[in-house]
N, C-alpha and C positions, 0 to 999 in steps of 0.2 A: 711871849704869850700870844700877842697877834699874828707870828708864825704859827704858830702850836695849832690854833684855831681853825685857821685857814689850810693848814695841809693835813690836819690829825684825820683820819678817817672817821672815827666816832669822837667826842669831847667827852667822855667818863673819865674820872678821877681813878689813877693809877690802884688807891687803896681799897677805896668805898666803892667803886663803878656807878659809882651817880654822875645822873647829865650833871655838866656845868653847860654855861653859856659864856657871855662877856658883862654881863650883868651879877652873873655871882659873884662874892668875895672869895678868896684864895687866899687860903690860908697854906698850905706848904706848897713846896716846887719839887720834883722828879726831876734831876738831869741824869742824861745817859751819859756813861762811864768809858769813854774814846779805851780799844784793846793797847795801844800804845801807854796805858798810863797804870796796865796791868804786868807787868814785867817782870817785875821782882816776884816769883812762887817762892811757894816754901819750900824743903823739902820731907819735909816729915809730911807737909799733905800731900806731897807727890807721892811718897810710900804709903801712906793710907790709901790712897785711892789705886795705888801698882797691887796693896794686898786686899782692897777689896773688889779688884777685877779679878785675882787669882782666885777668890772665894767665889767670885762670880760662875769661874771658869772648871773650878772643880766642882763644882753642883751642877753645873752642865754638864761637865764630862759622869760624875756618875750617874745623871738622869738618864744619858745616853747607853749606859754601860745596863741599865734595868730597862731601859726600851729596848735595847739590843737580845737582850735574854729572854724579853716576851715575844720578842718577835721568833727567837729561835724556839722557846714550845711554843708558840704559834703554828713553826713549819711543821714541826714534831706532830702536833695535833692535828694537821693539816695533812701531813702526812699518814698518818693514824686513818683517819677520815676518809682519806681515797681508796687506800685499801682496802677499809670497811665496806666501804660502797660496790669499788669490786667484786668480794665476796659477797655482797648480797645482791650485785645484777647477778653472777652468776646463779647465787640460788634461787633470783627472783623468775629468770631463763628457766630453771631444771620446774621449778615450781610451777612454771604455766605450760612448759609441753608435758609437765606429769597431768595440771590440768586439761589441755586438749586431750589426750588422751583418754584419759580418762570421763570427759564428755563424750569422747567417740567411745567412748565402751559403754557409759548411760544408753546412747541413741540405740546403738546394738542392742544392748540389753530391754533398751524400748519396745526395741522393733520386735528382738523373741519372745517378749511378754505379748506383744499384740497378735503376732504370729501363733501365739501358744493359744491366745486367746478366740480369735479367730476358728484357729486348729478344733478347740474343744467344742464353739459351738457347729463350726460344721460337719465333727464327729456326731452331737447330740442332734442334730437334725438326720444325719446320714442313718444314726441309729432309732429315731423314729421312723425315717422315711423305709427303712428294712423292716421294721416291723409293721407296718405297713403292708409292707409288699408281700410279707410274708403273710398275712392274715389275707390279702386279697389274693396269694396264691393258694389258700387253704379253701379258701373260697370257691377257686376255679376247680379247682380239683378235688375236694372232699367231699363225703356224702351229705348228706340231708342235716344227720344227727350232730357229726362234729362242728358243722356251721351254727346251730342251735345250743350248743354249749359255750362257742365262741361268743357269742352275741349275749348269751346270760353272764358271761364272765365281764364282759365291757360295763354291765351296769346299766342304771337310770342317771340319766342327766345330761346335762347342756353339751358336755365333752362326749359322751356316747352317740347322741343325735349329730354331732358335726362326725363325727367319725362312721357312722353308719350311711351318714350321708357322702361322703369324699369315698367310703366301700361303692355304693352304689353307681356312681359318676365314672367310677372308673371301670365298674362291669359292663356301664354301658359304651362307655369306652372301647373297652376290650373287647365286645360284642359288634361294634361297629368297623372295627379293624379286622376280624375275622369273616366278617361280609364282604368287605372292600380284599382281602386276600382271596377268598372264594369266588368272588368275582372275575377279581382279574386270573386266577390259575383254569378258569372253565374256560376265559380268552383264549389263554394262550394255551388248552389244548386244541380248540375249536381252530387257532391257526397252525397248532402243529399236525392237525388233522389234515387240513389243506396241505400243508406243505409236503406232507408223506402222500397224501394222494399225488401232487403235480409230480414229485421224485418218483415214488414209481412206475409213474405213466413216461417220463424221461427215459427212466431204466429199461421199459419196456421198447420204447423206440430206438435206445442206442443198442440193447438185444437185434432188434430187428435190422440195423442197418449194420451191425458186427456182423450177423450170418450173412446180412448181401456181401459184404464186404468178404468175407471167406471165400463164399460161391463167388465171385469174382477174380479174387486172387486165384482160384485153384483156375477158372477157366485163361488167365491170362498165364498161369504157370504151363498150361497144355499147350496154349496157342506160343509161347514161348522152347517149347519144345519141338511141335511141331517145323516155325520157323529156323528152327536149328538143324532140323530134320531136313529142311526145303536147303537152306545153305548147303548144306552138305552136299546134297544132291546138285546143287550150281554149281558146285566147286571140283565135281565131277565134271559135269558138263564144260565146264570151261575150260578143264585139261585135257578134254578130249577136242574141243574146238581149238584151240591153241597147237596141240599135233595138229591137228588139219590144216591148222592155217599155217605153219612153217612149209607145208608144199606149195611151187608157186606154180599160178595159174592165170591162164587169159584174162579170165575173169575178177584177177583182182588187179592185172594191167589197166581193166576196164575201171574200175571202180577207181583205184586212185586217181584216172587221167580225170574220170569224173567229177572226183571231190576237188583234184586241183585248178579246175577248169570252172567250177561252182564258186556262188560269193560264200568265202567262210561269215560264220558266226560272229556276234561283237564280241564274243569273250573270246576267244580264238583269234582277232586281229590284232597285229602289233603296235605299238605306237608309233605315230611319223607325225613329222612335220608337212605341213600343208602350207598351203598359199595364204595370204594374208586375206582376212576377210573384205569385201567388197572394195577390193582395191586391185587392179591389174597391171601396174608398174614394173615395171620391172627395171634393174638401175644395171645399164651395159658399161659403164665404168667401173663398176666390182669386177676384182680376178679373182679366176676359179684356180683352182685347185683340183684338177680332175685327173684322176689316173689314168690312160688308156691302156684297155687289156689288150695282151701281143693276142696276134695272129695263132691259133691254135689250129694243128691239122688235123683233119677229119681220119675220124677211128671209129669200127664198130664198137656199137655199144654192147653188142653180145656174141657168145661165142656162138660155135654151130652146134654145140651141145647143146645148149640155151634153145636153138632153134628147132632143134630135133625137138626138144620137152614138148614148147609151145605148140607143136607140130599133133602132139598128143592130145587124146580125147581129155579134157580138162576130167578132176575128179568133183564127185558131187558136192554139191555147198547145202551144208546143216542150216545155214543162219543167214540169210543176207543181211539183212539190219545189224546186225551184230559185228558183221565183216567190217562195211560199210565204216562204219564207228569207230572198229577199230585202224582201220585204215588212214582215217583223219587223224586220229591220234596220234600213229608213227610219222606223215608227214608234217604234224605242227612238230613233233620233237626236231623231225629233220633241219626246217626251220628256223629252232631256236637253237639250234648245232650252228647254223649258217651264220645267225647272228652272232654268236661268242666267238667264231670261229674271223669273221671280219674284223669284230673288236681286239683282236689280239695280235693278227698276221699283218704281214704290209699289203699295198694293193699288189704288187705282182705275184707275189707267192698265191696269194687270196683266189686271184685269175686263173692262176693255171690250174691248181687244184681243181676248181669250180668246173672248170672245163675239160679236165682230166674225170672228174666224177662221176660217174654213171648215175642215170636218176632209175628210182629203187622199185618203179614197176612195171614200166613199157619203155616201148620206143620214145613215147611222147609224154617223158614224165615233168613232172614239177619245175619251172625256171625260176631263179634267182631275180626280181624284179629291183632293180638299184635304186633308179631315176637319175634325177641331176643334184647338183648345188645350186640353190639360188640364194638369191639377197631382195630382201624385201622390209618393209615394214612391220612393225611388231604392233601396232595398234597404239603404243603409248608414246609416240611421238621420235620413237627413233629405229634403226634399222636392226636387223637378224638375217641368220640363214635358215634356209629348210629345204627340204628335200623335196623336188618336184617327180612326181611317179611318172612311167615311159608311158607314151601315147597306144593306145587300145589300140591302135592300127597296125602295130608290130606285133602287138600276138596273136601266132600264126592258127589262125582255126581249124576246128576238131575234120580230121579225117574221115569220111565216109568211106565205113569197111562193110565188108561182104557178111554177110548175114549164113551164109550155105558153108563156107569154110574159113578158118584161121590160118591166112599167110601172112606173112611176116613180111615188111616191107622192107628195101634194099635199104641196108643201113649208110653206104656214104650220102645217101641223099637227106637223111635224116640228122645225120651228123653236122655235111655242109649247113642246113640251113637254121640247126639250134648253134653250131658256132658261129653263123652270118649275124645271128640275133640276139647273142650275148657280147656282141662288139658296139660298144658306145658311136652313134651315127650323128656328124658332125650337121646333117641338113635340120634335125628338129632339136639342135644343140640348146637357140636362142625362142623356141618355141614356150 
């Protein structure tokens, strides 16, 4: 007991569950029962208790076998249930776009109702405001009488006075717009008045400068006639001058020695090269390049037929100026014969030719003026050649002839010294 006490966790009486203490009396003892001293079972209560575990186990098993079978109509139902649901989202889907729809056909329907509504009243105003117009056109345009039975048909009363008055506002209206149109249509005859006067004051000035212009025309169609007339007649004259002038005479021996012996014109001189500007160097280390023309022998330039002509009273001259002119003309072709005739040949052929040539009007006709080759400066810092022209000192001056008669001078002597003086001279070489 004073084990019991001291380890029991509560001290209540195994039967009663009343405290004790160590103070109470104790009247029965509880011992526990060691499993070793339980050994011997029965076995008929072994099989009592093997068939009330089987009794156990088959109420379990048919609980299970009725919870099993609610639980399959459960799926059943459950299955049942989704389908259900299916079929009515579907229809609950068809159901509400039949409703949108069908709100969109309200709002439609809304809108042609207000549309209609709308429509009608501003029909019923369209068709007051025509009758309206129509009574203010009966107005404008009816007589005395018809206006006076319009006006007794309107009545007495508050609607007739607004209406007689909304007539009147708009006669004056319409009375104010017909002043403001007569206004401005008196404007704008008053400026189309103007305008047709400046127009035909135009018209009349472009009249008067068409006839000057005609009388004009016709005098420059005369004066163009006439100039046709005049050519014509030149054209005469110049075929007749032309024969004259294929006969040759002293007198245009005279004239060409003239014109060749005169300074030509700038249009008429050729181009050359000159000396460098303000600079007189000359560089004697340059080689030249210079052809010497052979030695040609002296020949007359004309036959004695030639001199017999000359010999002859010359025939008359139509034109001096005219001659003249033309004279210059044939010797710059000669000229530009000499030039193309240089650029293409070599120097000796060039030479003899030149000096075999007869000059085309006298004894003392046109020379070939060459010059030299030099070398010099070109102004931009480095050197050129150019052609330096023969000294004035070798061309031989004009002859004093006889006045009283035309003789012909001896031709070797004329020969000797235009061939003396188409020979390149070695003393004014370096000049």
């Amino acid at each position: 007991l004073i084990q019991w006490f001291e380890s029991a966790p509560s001290r209540t009486c195994p039967q009663c569950r009343i405290q004790v203490s160590k103070r109470h009396v104790i009247n029965k003892l509880f011992f526990d029962v060691a499993l070793e001293e339980q050994t011997a079972l029965d076995a008929e209560t072994l099989q009592n208790e093997l068939d009330k575990v089987k009794a156990q186990l088959s109420m379990k098993e048919k609980e299970k076998r009725e919870c099993q079978a609610v639980v399959d109509g459960l799926r059943d139902t459950l299955d049942v249930r989704n389908a259900t649901i299916e079929s009515l989202q579907k229809v609950l889907g068809e159901t509400e776009m039949l409703c949108s729809s069908l709100k969109k056909q309200m709002k439609f329907l809304e809108q042609q109702q207000e549309d209609n509504r709308s429509s009608k009243e501003e029909a019923r105003r369209l068709r007051n405001k025509l009758r309206t117009m129509e009574r203010i056109e009966l107005l404008l345009q009816s007589q005395r009488p018809e206006v006076e039975e319009m006006i007794r048909e309107m009545g007495v009363g508050q609607a007739a006075v607004e209406q007689l008055a909304i007539y009147c506002v708009s006669l004056k209206k319409e009375y104010e717009n017909l002043k403001e149109a007569r206004k401005t249509s008196s404007e704008m005859t008053e400026k189309l008045r103007k305008e047709l006067f400046s127009v035909n004051s135009k018209l009349q000035k472009t009249v008067s400068e068409l006839e000057k212009t005609k009388e004009e025309l016709k005098s420059t169609q005369k004066d163009l006639k006439n100039a046709d007339q005049e050519i014509l007649s030149l054209k005469k004259k110049i075929d007749i001058l032309q024969d004259t002038l294929k006969v040759p005479s002293v007198t245009r021996e005279t004239l060409s020695r003239l014109v060749f012996e005169s300074p030509a014109p700038v249009e008429l001189r050729h181009p050359k090269l000159h000396c460098p500007a303000h600079s007189d160097e000359i560089n004697l280390d340059a080689t030249f390049d210079v052809d010497t023309p052979e030695h040609q022998p002296c020949k007359y330039l004309f036959s004695p037929a030639k001199r017999q002509k000359l010999d002859k009273k010359p025939p008359p001259v139509v034109n001096l100026a005219k001659k003249v002119l033309k004279e210059t003309v044939e010797n710059w072709a000669d000229d530009l014969e000499d030039d193309a005739l240089n650029g293409l040949l070599p120097a000796f052929i060039r030479n003899s030719v030149l000096s075999k040539k007869p000059s085309p009007g006298s004894l003392l006709g046109p020379r070939k003026n060459t010059g030299a080759v030099r070398m010099g400066y070109d102004g931009l810092g480095g050197r050129t050649k150019f052609i330096q022209p023969t000294n004035m000192a070798e061309i031989r001056p004009l002859a004093v002839r006889s006045k009283k008669k035309n003789v012909s001078r001896p031709a070797p002597a004329a020969s000797a010294s235009s061939s003396s003086s188409s020979q390149a001279r070695l003393d004014s070489f370096l000049q």
